[in-house]
VOGU-3710 file (C-alpha; in Angstrom, 3 decimals, decimal comma):
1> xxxxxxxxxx> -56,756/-0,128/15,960  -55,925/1,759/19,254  -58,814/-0,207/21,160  -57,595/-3,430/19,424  -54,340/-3,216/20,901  -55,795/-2,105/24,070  -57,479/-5,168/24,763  -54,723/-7,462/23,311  -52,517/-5,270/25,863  -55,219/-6,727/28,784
11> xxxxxxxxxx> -54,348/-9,896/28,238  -58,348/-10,503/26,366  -58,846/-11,639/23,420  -60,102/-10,080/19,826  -61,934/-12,276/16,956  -60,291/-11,098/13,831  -60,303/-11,849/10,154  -56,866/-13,897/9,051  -56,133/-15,636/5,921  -58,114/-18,760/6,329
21> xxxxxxxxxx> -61,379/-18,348/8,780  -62,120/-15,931/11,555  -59,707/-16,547/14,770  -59,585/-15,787/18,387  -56,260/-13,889/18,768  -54,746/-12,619/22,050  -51,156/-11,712/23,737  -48,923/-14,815/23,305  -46,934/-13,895/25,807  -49,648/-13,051/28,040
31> xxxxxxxxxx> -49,918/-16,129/30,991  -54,189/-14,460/31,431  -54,630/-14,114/27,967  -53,283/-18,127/27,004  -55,747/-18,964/29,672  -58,996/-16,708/27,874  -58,511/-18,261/24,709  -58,461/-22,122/26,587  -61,523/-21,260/28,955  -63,204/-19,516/25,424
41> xxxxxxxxxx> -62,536/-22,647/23,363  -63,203/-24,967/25,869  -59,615/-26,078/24,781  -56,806/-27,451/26,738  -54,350/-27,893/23,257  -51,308/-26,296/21,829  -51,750/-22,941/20,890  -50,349/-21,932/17,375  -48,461/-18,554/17,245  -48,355/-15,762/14,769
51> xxxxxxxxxx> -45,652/-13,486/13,644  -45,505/-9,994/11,432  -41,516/-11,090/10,516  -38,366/-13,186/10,570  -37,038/-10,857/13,029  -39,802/-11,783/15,330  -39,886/-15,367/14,695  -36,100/-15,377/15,693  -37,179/-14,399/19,079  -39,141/-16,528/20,261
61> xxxxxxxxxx> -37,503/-20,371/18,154  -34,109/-21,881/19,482  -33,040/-22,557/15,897  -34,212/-22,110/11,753  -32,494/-24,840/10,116  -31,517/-24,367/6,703  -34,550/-26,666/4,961  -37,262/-24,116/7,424  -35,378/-21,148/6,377  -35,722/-21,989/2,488
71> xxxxxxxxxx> -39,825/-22,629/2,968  -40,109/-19,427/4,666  -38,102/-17,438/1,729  -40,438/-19,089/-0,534  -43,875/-19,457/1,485  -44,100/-16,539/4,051  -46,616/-14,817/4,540  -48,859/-17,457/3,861  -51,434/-19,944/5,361  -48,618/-22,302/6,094
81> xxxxxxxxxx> -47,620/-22,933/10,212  -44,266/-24,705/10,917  -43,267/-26,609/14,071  -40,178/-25,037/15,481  -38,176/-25,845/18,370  -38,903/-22,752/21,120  -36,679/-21,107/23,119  -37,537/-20,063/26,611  -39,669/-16,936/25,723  -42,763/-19,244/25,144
91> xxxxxxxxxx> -44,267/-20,156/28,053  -44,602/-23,897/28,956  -48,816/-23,314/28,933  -48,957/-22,147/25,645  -47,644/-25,037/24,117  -48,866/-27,414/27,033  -45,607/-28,321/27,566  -44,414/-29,785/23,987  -41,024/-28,247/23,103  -42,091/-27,287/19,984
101> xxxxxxxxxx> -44,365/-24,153/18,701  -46,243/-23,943/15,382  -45,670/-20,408/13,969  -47,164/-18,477/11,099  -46,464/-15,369/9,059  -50,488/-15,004/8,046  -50,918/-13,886/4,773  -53,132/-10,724/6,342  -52,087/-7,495/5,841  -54,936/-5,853/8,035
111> xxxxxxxxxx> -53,333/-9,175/10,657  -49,377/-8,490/9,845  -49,992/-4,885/10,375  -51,854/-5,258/14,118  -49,080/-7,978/15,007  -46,725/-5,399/13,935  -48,157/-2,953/16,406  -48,813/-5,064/18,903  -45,077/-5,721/19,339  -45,323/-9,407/19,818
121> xxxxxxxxxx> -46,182/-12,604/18,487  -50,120/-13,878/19,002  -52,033/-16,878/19,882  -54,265/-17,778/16,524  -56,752/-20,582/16,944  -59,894/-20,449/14,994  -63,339/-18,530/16,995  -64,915/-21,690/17,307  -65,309/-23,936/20,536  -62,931/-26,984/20,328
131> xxxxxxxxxx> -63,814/-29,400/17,610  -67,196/-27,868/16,149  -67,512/-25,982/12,481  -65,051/-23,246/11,966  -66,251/-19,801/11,999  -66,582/-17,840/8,237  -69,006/-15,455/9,040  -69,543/-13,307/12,289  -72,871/-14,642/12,632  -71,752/-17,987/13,143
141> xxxxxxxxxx> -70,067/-17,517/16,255  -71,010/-19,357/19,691  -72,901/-17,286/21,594  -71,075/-18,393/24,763  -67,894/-17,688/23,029  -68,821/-14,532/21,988  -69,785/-13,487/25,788  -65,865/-14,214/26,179  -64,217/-11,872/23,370  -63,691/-8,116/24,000
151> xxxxxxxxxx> -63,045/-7,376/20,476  -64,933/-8,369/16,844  -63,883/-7,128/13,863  -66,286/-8,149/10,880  -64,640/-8,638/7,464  -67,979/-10,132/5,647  -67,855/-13,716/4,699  -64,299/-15,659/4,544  -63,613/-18,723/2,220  -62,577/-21,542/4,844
161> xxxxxxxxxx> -59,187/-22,017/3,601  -57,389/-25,152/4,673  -54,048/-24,310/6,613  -50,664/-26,397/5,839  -49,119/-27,774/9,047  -45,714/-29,276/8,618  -42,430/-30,217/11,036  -39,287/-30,962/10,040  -37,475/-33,769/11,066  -34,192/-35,521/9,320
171> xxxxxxxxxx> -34,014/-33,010/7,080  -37,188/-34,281/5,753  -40,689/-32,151/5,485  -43,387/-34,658/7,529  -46,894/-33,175/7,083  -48,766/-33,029/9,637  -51,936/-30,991/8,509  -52,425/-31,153/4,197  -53,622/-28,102/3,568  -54,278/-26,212/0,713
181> xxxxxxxxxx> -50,573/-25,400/0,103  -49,076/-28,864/0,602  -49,537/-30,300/-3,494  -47,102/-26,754/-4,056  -44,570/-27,445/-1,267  -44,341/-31,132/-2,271  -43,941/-30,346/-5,804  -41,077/-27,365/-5,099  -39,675/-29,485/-2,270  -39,970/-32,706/-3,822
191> xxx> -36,525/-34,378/-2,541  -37,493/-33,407/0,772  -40,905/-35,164/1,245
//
């Protein structure tokens, strides 16, 4: 893990296993590293963030309503991102200038664990150039991509899991991605949706 966080600390980026498909991961707070993953993707969106706690999610949102805070207690960790309102520790070009920041607590204990090391939050977007097939196996990977990564960590094949995107607004849960967890969350949270 030492040469993991050696090249996250370096502002590259790693493809590592999470709890959906493989990602690209690298130093969220890193102005280099938000500008690997972009130039490796061939990618000029939002970036999606991941935490290894609440304690680190408080540092980096301006606010956890009540309605977020009760999906976290009964989602996280899971493959479930929420948009939340950043404060001024996320830089403008990882979000690309939206105020808001999807965050996740990945369901990844290898992932939760390097996070945890690491210190701070990452970027998480799946190792796969912009808007072909996501990546389940390390063979897959683009060839050109993987030119761009300093660090590959093969965890055999992955089932491509379907992540849950969702915002709250109103006091209301608006999905904005239905993955695999949204039939549960709009069953619990049904006077919400």
């Amino acid at each position: 893990m030492e040469e993991l966080i050696d090249v996250l600390n370096k502002g590259e980026i790693a493809i590592l296993p999470s709890d959906t498909v493989y990602g690209i991961f690298a130093d969220a707070t890193n102005i280099k590293a938000i500008k690997n993953v972009d130039d490796a993707k061939h990618s000029n969106k939002p970036h999606l963030i991941v935490v290894s706690s609440l304690e680190m999610l408080k540092e980096y949102v301006s606010e956890i309503n009540d309605l977020q805070k009760r999906i976290i207690d009964a989602y996280w960790p899971n493959t479930l991102t929420i948009l939340f309102k950043k404060n001024n520790k996320i830089n403008d070009e990882l979000t690309k200038n939206s105020e808001y920041i999807g965050i996740r607590m990945p369901d990844n204990n290898y992932l939760r664990e390097v996070i945890e090391k690491f210190g701070k939050p990452l970027i998480s977007s799946s190792a796969n150039i912009t808007n072909e097939k996501v990546i389940t196996s390390i063979d897959m990977l683009d060839k050109e991509l993987k030119n761009k990564v300093s660090y590959i960590k093969d965890d055999g094949i992955l089932s491509d899991v379907a992540s849950t995107l969702i915002k709250i607004e109103d006091n209301k849960i608006i999905f904005l991605r239905k993955g695999i967890l949204a039939p549960q969350i709009e069953k619990d949270f049904k006077d919400y949706c």
